[in-house]
N, C-alpha and C positions, 0 to 999 in steps of 0.2 A: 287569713288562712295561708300558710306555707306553701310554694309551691309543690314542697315534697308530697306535703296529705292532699292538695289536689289531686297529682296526679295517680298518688296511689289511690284516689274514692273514683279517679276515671277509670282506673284498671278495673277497680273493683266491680265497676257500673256496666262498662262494656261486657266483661264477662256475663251480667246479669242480664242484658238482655240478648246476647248467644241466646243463653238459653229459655229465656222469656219466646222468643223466636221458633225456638225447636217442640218447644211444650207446651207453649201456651200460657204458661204457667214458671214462679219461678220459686226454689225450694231453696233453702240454707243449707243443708244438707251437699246437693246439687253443685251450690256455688262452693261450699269448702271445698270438693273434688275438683274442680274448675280450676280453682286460684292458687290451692296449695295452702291458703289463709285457715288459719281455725275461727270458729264461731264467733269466740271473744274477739280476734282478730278484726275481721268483718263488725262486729257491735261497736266496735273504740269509732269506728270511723261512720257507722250510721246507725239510725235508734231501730226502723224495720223493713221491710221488704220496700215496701212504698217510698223509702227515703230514696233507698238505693235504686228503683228503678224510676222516680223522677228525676235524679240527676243529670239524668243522660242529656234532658234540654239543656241545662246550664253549660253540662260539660263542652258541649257544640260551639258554645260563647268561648269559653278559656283555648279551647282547638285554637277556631276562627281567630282570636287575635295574637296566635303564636305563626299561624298559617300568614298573615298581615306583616308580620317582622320580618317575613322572611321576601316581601318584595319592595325594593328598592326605591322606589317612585311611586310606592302609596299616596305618602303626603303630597303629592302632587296633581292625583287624581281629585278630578272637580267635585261635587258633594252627591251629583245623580253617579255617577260612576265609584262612589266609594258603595254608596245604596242597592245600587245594582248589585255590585259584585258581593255584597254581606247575603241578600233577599236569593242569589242565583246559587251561592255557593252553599248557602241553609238549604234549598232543598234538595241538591243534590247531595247532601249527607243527611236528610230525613229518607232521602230516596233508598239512601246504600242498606237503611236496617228494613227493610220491606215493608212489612207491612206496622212496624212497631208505632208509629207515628201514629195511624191511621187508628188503633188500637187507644190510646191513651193519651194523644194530645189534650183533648176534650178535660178528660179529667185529671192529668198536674200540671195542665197550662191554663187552657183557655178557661175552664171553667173557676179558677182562681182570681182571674184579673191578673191585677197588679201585686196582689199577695205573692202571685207564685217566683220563685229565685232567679227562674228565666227571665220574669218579665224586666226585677232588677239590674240582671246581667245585659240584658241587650239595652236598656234605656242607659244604661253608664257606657255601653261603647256608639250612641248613639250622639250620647254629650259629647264625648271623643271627638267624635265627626265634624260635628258642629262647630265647637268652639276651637278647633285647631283650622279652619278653615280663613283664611282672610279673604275671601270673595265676596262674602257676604255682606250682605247691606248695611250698614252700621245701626238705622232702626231694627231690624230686624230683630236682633239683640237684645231688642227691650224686651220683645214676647220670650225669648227663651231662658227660662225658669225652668226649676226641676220639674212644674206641673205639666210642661210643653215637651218634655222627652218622654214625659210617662205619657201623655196623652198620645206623643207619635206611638208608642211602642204600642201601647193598645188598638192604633189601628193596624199595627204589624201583626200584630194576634190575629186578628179581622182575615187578613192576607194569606196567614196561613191555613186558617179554615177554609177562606175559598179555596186555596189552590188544594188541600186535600179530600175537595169536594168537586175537583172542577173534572166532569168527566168528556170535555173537549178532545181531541186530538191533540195527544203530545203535551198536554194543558195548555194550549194555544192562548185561550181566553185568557188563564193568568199571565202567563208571557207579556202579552201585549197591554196587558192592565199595568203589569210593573214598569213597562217603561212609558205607558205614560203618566204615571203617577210621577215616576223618578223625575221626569224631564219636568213635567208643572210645580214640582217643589223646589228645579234648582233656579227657573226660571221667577218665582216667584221670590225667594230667599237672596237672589243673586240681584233685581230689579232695581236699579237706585233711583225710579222713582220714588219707594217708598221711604225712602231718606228727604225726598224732596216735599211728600206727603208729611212727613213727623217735621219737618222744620214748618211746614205752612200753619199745621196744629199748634207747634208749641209759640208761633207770632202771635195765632189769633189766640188761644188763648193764658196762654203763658204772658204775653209782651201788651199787647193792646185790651187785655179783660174781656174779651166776648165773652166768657163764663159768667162773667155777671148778669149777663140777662139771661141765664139758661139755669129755672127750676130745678135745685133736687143734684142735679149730674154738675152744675157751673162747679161748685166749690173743687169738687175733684176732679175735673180736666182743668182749673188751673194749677191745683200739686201737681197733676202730672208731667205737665209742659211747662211749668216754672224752672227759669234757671236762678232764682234768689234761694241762697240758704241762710238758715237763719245763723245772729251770732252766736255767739258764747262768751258771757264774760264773767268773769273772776269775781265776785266781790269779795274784798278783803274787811 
């Protein structure tokens, strides 16, 4: 997608929920007076009403990582401090449209999964994170698959449920939940023990065969901790 139809389906989306906000309710009609767009106009860029006011989640992602370009010493921020700042700065622009979140999360987010286009958007700047980070543990790496960013982003979903449920003070509860969630995953991702754990696995079973005496699981923790690959030859 062009950045030009992004940002005109963001135009088009903010507009939509103005008025989702004022009425409860959102009309085509409505939004042509709004935007200036005619009907057809508004249709090229979404198929119905529901396209254009789920947007608004993704559109938060395409903000958020233009909002990122614009500070200098990102990439230099540690992985709980890039987390922080993505989790703090989502809800203070969930905050800004009132109650719309509170309204519709449930159904073109959460109640999707990982179908929904948010949940793609934030797991692709979540890969971001991760993989531009050189802090991390060199095993660590092994776990992170696409199944590992969609599984984190799913429990992001998680997160944002509570915190549009947490009826604490100031959402304290959440507050304090994010940072230490943030802190045990950089602690955990950053630890080279667990470097020193995946070399002691891939001796034992990789180098010295302890998989051989282990039923069922031996054959596959030694491909996993194997460093033999196999050859390849030519016959002519």
């Amino acid at each position: 997608m062009s950045a030009e139809k992004i940002n005109k389906k963001i135009e088009i989306t903010w507009a939509a929920v103005e008025l989702y906000e004022a009425k409860q309710k959102l009309s085509i009609p409505d939004l042509v007076d709004k935007t200036g767009l005619s009907a057809s106009e508004i249709y090229s860029y979404f198929p119905n009403k529901n396209a254009i006011l789920s947007f608004y989640y993704p559109a938060l992602i395409y903000q958020y990582w233009a909002m990122i370009e614009e500070i200098e010493d990102f990439e230099s921020y540690s992985i709980s401090e890039k987390f922080s700042n993505f989790i703090y700065t989502l809800f203070d622009m969930l905050t800004d449209e009132g109650g719309f979140a509170d309204d519709t999360y449930h159904k073109f987010v959460f109640s999707k999964g990982s179908r929904s286009e948010f949940h793609k958007e934030v797991s692709a700047l979540f890969k971001d994170f991760l993989t531009s980070d050189g802090n991390i543990a060199v095993s660590a790496g092994f776990f992170m698959k696409d199944y590992f960013y969609s599984l984190l982003t799913s429990q992001y979903l998680f997160l944002v449920k509570f915190w549009l449920n947490d009826k604490s003070d100031q959402k304290e509860n959440t507050l304090a939940l994010v940072d230490k969630l943030t802190s045990l995953f950089e602690e955990t991702i950053y630890n080279k023990a667990i470097d020193k754990g995946f070399d002691l696995a891939k001796y034992m079973f990789g180098t010295i065969g302890m998989g051989d005496n282990i039923p069922l699981f031996g054959d596959c923790l030694k491909d996993m901790f194997s460093d033999n690959k196999s050859e390849v030859t030519d016959n002519e």
